[in-house]
N, C-alpha and C positions, 0 to 999 in steps of 0.2 A: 322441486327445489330442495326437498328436505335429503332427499337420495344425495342430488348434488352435491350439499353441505357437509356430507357424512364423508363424498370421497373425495373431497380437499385437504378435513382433516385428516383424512387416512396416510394422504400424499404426501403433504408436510409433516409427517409424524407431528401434529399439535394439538391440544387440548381445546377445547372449544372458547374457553376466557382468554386464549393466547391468539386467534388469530386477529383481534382488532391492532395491537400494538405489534403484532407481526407483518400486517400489511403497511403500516406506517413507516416500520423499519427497515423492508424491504423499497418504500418508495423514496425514504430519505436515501438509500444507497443509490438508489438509481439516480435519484439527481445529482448526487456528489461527483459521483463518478461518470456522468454524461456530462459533468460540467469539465472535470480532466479530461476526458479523452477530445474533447471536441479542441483540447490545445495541446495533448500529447505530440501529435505530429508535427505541429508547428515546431515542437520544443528537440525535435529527433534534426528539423532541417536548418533549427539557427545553431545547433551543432555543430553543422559542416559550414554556414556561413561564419561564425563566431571563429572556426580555425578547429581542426580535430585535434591539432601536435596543442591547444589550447584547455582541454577537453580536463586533464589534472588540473589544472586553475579555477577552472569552472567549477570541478566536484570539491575541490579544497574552499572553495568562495561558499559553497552551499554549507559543507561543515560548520567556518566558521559563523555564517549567518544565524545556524541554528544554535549553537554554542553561546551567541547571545539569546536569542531569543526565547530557550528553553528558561532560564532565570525569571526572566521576564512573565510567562507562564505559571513558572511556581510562585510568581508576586501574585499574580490575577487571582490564582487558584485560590489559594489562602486567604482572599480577600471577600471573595465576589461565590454568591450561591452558584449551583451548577448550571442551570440554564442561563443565568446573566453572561456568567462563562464562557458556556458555547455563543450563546447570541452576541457576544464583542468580538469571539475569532471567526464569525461570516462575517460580520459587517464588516469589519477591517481588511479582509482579504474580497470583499467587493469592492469597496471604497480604491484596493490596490488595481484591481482589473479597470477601473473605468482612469487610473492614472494610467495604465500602460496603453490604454487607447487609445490616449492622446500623445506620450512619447513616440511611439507608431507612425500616427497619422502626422505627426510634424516632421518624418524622414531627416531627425536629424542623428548623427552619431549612430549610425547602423547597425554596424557591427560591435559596438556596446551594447546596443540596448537589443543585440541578439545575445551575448554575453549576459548578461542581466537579466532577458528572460528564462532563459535556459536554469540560472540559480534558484529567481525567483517558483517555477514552479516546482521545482526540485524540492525544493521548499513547502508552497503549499501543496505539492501531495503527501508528503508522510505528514506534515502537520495535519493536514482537515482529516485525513483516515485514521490518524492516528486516538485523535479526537473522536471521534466517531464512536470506536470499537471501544475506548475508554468508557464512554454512553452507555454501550450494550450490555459491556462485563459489569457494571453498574445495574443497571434494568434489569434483567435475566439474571439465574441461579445457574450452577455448573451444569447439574440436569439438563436446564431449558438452554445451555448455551451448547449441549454435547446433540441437543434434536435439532434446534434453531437456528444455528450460525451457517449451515450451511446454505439454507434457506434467504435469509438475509444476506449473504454473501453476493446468488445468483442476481439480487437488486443491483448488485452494483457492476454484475458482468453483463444486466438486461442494458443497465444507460453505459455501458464499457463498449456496448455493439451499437449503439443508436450514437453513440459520440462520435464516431469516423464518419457514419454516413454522412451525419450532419456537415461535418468538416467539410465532405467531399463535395456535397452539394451548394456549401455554401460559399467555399471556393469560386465557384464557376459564375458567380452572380457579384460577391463583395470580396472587396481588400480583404487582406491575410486583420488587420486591425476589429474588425468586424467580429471576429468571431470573439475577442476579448468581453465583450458587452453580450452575448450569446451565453458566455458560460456567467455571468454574473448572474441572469436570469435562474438557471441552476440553481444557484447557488442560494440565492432569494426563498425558490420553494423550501431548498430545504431546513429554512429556518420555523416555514409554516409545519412541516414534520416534527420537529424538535418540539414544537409548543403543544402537538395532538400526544407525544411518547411523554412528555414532562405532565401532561395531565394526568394521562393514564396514570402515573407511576405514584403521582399526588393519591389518588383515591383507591389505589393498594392497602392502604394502610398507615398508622399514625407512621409506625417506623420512618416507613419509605417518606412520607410526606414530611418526618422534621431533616432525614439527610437530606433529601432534593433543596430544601429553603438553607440547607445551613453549607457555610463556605468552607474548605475542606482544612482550615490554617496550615501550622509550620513555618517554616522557613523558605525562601525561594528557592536554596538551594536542597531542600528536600530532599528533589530527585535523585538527584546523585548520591546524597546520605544512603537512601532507604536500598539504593541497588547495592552499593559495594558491600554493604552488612547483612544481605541474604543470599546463600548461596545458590538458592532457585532462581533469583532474578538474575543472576551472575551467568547461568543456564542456558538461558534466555538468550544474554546477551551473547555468548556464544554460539549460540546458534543461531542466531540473526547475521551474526558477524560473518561464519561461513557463507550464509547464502548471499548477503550483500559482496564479500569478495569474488564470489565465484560468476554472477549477475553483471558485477562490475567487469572484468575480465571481458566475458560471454560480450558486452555490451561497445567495447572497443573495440574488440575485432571487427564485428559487424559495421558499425560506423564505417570501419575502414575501407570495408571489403563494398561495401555498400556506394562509398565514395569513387569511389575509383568504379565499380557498374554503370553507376545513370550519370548521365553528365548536369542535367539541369535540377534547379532545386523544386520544377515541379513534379518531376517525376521519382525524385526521392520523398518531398510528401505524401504521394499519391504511394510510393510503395509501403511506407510504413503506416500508411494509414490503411490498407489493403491485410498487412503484416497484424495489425491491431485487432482488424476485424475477426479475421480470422483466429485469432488466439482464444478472442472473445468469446464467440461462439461456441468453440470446444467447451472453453473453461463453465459457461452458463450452460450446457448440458451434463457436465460433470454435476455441479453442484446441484443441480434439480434431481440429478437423477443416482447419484452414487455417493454424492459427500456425508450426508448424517447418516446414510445406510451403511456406509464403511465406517465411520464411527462409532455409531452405536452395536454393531456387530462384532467389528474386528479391535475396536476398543481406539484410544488416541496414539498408543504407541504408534500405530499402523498408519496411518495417517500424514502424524512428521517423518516417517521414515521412506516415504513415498519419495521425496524431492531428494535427498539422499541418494538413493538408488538409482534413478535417474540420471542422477550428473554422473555419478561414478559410468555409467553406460557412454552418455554421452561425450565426457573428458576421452576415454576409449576414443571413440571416433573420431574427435579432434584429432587424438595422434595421429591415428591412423591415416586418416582420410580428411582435411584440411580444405576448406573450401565454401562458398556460402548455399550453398545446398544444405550442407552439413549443418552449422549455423542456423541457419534460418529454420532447421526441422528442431536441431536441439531446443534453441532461444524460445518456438513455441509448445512445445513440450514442457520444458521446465516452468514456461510463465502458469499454463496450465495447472500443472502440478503446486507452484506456486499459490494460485488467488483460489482452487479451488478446493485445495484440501490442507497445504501446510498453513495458509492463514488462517483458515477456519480454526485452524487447530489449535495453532499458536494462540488463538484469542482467547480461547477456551481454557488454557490457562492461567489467564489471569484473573477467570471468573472466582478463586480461593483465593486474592492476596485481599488487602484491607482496600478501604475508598482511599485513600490518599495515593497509596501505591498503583493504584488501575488507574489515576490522573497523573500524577508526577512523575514516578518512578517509569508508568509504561510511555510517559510521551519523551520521556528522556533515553528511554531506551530505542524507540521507533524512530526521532529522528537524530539527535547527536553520533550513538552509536551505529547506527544506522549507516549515518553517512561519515564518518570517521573510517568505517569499513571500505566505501567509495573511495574516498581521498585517497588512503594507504595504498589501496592497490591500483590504482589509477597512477601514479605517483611509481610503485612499484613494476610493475608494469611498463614502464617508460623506462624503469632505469633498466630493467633487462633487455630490454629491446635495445637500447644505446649499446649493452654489449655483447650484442650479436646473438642471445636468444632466443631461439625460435619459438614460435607459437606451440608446436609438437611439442616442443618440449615441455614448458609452463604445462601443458598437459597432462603431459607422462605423473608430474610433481601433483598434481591435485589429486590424480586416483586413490592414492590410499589416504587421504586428505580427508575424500568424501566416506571412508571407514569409518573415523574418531565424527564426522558431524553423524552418522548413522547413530553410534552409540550413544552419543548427546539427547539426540532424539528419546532414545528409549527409556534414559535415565528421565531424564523432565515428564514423560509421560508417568512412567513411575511415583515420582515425586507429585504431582498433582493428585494422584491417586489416595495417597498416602493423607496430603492435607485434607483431604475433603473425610477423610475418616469413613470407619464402619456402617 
């Protein structure tokens, strides 16, 4: 047993007092994200029921959903300690799942309330993960976020791989509504997670114990304050910005191309739920096995500059060769890239800004900007298309695109460097 123990910590790079509130961390991601993916697919085929040429309305609905709701957030924040916090944004995104079960189940207004759901979790996914990783860069030190996040990460690519199965199997047994009250369960444990990481963090120390009980105040609109007036979170949001515009893009074609392959909507479930798995499983052998070893060796620059290089390869191909083969290798490629090393990354640096700004500042940045990038280019995207450009083309235009997000990258890596000091 004791051998064992020795080569767990070996494996996780973690100190021996970090693996209790790292296995908790890793299981609240698992259920977050077993709780998404088990409705991601759903949410890929009330897409094409809800109308694709509809798809910019939908991402524009989600912006401004969250354009309210982030205010709203910096009211809570300011208000309410940090675990009350977290524990009012599960309950009220259950409390929404067990109403969508029943819009659902009354088959009325269909193609709305396919429309509405498409927003709605659009919505609650950057919002719960956004929440989330606020949590961690909170709990954790930059050290323990540059060993740890990768680690944590894989929690959320373990229930990313168990959430389609689930889908698939549960498909074949209950209504598509079914699965709404499946992910609430999810979503439930991970409120019991939050109360085992909020002890821990309690019995760290007085410090940690008067932040955790004290509410973070300011103003509601904080968030927005705190980003336009630091040029690192400005950084940030640029380089969010690239990935969310280029994601967005990537993300229409595929719809399209997708729509026009399967005819029925269960076979486009069933392929993007196949599409999920698979990304999944990459992405959770990435982060077990390469993510904090590429970080802590090659350092964080190397890391954000990963997804970067990547598109830039992939846009290439697009021009070149045009087609869902194409697509469907880049799309899991770059998610890969994406969940298992630029987000790891990207969290990592927020592990130096203040608590206000890892709560306000980063959820306004995760989902307004976030989706403000959606909308724009969803939006843009459509008008080019209206005049006659072609997919190769928009292409051709990102490649040196993906140069200035490369350099971003390495400035912000920089910059984190820098705050955390000698």
């Amino acid at each position: 047993m004791e051998r064992w123990y020795r080569s767990v910590i070996r494996f996780v790079q973690a100190e021996p007092q970090e693996l209790r509130p790292l296995a908790w961390a890793f299981g609240y991601f698992f259920c977050l994200l077993c709780g998404y993916y088990i409705l991601r697919p759903v949410r890929d085929e009330m897409a094409i029921q809800g109308g694709v040429h509809n798809l910019p309305w939908m991402m524009t609905g989600t912006f401004v959903t969250l354009l309210a709701v982030t205010p709203l957030f910096g009211w809570l924040s300011a208000r309410y300690s940090r675990y009350r916090l977290l524990l009012a944004v599960y309950l009220f995104f259950i409390a929404n799942l067990m109403g969508l079960y029943m819009l659902m189940t009354s088959g009325l207004y269909i193609e709305w309330v396919a429309r509405g759901f498409f927003v709605w979790l659009s919505v609650f996914n950057l919002f719960v993960v956004s929440v989330f990783w606020s949590f961690m860069a909170d709990l954790f030190t930059p050290a323990q976020g540059a060993r740890l996040f990768g680690i944590i990460a894989a929690g959320g690519s373990t229930g990313a791989l168990f959430g389609p199965l689930i889908t698939t199997g549960l498909t074949y047994l209950f209504p598509v509504p079914v699965l709404m009250l499946t992910s609430a369960v999810f979503l439930a444990a991970c409120i019991g997670c939050i109360y085992q990481l909020e002890m821990w963090s309690r019995s760290r120390s007085v410090f940690h114990r008067e932040n955790s009980g004290a509410p973070l105040g300011g103003g509601f609109l904080a968030g927005v304050r705190l980003v336009w007036s630091s040029p690192y979170l400005l950084g940030i949001c640029g380089y969010l910005t690239f990935l969310t515009m280029t994601a967005t893009f990537l993300y229409f074609e595929q719809v399209r191309l997708v729509a026009q392959e399967f005819d029925t909507p269960e076979a486009r479930t069933r392929f993007f739920s196949m599409l999920d798995f698979a990304t999944n499983i990459l992405t959770w052998l990435t982060q077990l096995l390469i993510t904090n070893r590429v970080v802590a060796r090659l350092g964080l620059a190397a890391a954000l500059l990963f997804l970067p290089a990547v598109s830039l390869l992939g846009f290439l191909g697009i021009a070149l060769w045009p087609g869902l083969v194409v697509y469907v290798s880049f799309s899991v490629l770059r998610r890969v890239g994406e969940y298992a090393l630029s987000k790891p990354a990207r969290e990592v640096l927020f592990t130096v800004v203040s608590r206000e700004e890892k709560y306000k500042a980063k959820n306004f940045i995760d989902t307004a900007i976030s989706r403000a990038g959606d909308a724009s280019t969803g939006w843009l995207v459509s008008g080019l298309k209206a005049l006659s450009v072609t997919t190769a083309q928009i292409a051709w235009v990102l490649v040196p695109l993906m140069v200035l997000w490369a350099w971003l990258g390495r400035w912000l890596a920089a910059q984190q460097r820098k705050q955390i000091g000698p």
